[in-house]
N, C-alpha and C positions, 0 to 999 in steps of 0.2 A: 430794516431787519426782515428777514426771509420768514414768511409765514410756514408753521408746516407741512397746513394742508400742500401749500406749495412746492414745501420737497417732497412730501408723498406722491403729489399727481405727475414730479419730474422723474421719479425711480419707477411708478408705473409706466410712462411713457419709455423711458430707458427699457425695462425689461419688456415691453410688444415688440422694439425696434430690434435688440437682441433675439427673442424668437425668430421674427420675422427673417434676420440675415442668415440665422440656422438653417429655416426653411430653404431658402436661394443656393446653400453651396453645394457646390459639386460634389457626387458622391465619389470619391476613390477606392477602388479595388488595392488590397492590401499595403493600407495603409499603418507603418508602423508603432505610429502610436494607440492602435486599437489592439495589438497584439499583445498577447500575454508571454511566458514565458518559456508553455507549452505552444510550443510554434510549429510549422511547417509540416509536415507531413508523412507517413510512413508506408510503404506496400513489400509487403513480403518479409526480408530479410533485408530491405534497403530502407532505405529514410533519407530524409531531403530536408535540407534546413532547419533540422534538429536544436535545440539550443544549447549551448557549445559547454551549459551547465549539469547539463544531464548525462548523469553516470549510463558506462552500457557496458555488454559482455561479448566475448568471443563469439560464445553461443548458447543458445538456450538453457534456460535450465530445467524446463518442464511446461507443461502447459498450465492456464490458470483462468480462473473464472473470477468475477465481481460479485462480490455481496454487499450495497447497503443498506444498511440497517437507519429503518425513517423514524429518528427521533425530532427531539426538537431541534436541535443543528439545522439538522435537513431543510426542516420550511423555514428556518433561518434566514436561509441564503439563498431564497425568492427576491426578496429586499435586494441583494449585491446582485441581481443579475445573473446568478449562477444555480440555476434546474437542478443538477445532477453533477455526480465527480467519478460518476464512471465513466463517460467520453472521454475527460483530459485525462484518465489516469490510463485507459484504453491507447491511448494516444502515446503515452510515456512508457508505456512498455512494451508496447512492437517497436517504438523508434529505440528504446534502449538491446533490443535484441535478445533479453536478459528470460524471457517468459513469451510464449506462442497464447495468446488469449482466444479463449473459446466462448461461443454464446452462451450462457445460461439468466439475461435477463428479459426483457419483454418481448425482445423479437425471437427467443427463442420460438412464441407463437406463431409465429409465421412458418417456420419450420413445421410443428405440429399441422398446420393450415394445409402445409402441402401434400402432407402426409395423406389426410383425410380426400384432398383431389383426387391423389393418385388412384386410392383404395374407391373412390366415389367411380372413377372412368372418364372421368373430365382431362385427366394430361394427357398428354401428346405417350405414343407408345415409344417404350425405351425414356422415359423421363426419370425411372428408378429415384427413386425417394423410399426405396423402402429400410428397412433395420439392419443396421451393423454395420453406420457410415459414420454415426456422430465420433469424434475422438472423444475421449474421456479427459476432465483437469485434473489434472493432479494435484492443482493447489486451488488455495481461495485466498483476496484478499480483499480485508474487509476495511473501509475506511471510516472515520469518525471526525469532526471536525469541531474547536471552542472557540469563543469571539471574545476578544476583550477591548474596550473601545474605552476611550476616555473621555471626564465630564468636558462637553462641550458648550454644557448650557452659558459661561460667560460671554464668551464669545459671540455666541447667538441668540443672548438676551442685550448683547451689545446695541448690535445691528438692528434686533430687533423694535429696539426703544427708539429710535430713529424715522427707521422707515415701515414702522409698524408691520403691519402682516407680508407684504412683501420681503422685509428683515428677515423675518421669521421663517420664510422658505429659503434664505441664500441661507442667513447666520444658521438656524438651526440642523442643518444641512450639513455642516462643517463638522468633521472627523478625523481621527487619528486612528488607524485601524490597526489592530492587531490579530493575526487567523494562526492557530496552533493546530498543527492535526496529526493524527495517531492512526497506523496502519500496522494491520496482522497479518501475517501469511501463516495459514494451518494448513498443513498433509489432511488431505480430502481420504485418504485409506485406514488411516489412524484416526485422524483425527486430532492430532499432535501440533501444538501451536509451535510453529519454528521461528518466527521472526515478530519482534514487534519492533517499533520504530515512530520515534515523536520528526515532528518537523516543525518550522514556523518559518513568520515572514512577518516583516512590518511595513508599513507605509502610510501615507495621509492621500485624502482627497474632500472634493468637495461633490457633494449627490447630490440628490432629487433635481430641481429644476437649476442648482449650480452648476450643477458639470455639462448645461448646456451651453456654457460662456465658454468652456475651456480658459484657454488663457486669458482674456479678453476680460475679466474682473479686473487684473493691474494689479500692482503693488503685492504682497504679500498674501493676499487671500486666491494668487493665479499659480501659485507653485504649489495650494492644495489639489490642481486640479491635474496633477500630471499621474499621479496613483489612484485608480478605484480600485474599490474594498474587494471587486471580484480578481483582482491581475494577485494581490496578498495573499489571496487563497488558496489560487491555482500556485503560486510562489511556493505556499509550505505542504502544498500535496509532492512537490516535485522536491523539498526538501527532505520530506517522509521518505518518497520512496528512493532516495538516494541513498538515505540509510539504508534502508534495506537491501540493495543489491551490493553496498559497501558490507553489512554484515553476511550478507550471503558469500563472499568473499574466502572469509573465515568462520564459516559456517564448523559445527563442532556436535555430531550428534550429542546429546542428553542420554544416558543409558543407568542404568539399575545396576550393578555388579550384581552377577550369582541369582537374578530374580526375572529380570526382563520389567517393560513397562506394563503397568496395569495387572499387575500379579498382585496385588497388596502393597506394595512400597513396604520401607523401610520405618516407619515412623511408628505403625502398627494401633490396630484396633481389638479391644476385650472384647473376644468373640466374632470377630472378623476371619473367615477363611476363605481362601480361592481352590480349585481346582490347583491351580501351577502349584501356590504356596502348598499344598498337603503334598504333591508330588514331589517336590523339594527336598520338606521337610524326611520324608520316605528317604530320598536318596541321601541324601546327609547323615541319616541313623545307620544306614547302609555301609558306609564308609567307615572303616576300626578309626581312620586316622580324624574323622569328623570334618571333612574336607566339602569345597561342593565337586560334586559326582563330572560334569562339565570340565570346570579349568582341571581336576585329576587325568580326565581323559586326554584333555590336550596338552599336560605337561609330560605323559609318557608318548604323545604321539610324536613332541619334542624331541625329546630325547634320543625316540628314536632314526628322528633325520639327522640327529648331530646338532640341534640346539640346546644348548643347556640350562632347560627351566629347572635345575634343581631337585630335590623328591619331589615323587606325584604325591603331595599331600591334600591337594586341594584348596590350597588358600593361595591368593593372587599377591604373590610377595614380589620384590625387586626385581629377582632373577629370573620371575617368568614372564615380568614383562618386558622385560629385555629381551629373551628369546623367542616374545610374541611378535615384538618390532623390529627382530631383525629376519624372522621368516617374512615377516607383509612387505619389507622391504626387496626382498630376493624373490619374491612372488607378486609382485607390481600392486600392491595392495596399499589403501594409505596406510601409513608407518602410524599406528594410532598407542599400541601396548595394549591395546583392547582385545577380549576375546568377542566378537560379531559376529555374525552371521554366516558374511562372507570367509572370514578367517575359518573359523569351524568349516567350513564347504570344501575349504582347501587343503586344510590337514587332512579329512576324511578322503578325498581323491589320491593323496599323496602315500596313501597306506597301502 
């Protein structure tokens, strides 16, 4: 009968001989199994070896900056090997085409850094660094990331009853990883959240000092080691923002009838007024018909080109929106039935 101690001092000796052959191999330059799913590379409007998963667009949609917000996620995924999620997400939106990304996180300072040369007399002359070069983003997106992992203690009190503490760094080690993560895009002018979007990813691997065997564990504990917790994560960042350039797609402003946003809403507060709201309410008293003062104006502007919104009464009934979406139509406008911004701009030139 094989004494313990004897299997413990054979698994120790196994695992020096496995570091040890670690050490000796050769290192290869892009090798595919270290790649994640954010892969290959992007410069400009091009991109190169993009992963053939990743949503993209004709052309831009705006430019966009990175916000994250360092909760506890964040130092989370120290552990998985993975800093930060603004690189890979920086990464997945110049190769998507979808957003032009501008600095605004640390190296932003170097910017400022250069600034201060220039004005110090230290740059070279003509090095111009001075004001009114930065572009402006017009959006922001902010990522957020949960971990749901499963009990793994059987498994790796398995192992670990066996070959004692050495058990306990492979078995304990052993994971089923699950990474969910949640991205916003908000309008930087407004202020207005446009997009939110979940994503996730699953996978298994084996960490700490097991995922230095790779395959080389055998039998069923080597097919933990083909997924780390970090390729999952990077997985549901690129799931996230899939959605989001899918819902940008069919993007669909949000609007107030008769109010506009951040006037009060609709829902209403005792003793709550705005500016807009009392101006409103002024025009609406104004009117014999009790109409808003707006769609009245644009239903005679109707009218008067030969669309027929009906009386200028002021209420936004069937037939004026029919006559609102057949003018945006005949004036390259999106066919929405909304009175916007743009629509009002264009009745008013056409008067």
């Amino acid at each position: 009968m094989i004494r313990f101690t004897s299997i413990k001092t054979l698994a120790l000796a196994s695992l020096s001989i496995a570091l040890t052959g670690c050490a000796e191999m050769p290192v290869k330059v892009g090798d595919d199994s270290s790649k994640t799913v954010a892969t290959g590379s992007a410069g400009g409007a091009s991109s190169q070896n993009a992963s053939s998963q990743l949503e993209s667009c004709g052309e831009p949609l705006g430019t966009m900056a990175l916000y994250e917000q360092k909760y506890d996620w964040y130092y989370s995924m120290r552990r998985y090997g993975l800093q930060s999620t603004v690189p890979v997400l920086r990464l997945l939106a110049q190769q998507s085409n979808c957003f032009v990304v501008v600095e605004r996180g640390r190296a932003f300072k170097n910017i400022e850094q250069e600034r201060k040369l220039e004005e110090s007399g230290e740059l070279r002359t003509n090095s111009n660094f001075g004001k009114g070069q930065l572009v402006s983003a017009d959006f922001t997106l902010t990522p957020s990331l949960t971990f749901s992992e499963s009990n793994t203690g059987g498994l790796g009190g398995l192992v670990g009853g066996v070959f004692g503490s050495v058990g306990s760094v492979v078995g304990g080690s052993l994971k089923f990883g699950q990474a969910s993560s949640l991205l916003t895009l908000v309008d930087n002018r407004s202020g207005v959240q446009l997009i939110a979007a979940e994503g996730s990813a699953k996978g298994s691997s084996v960490g700490g000092f097991g995922g230095l065997f790779g395959r080389k564990l055998g039998g069923a504990m080597g097919a933990y080691a083909k997924t780390p917790e970090a390729k999952v994560i990077v997985a549901s960042m690129m799931d996230a923002f899939n959605s989001v350039v899918i819902a940008s797609r069919s993007y669909v402003a949000q609007e107030i009838q008769g109010q506009g946003l951040g006037t009060g809403g609709k829902l209403g507060v005792d003793g709550g007024t705005t500016n807009a709201s009392t101006s409103s309410q002024t025009a609406v008293q104004s009117s014999s018909s009790g109409g808003n003062q707006s769609i009245m104006t644009a239903q005679k502007q109707l009218n008067a080109l030969g669309y027929d919104a009906g009386s200028a009464d002021g209420v936004m009934g069937n037939k004026t929106r029919t006559a609102i979406s057949q003018f945006q139509e005949d004036n390259n406008l999106k066919s929405t039935g909304r009175l916007d911004l743009q629509t009002k701009s264009a009745l008013e030139q056409l008067q």
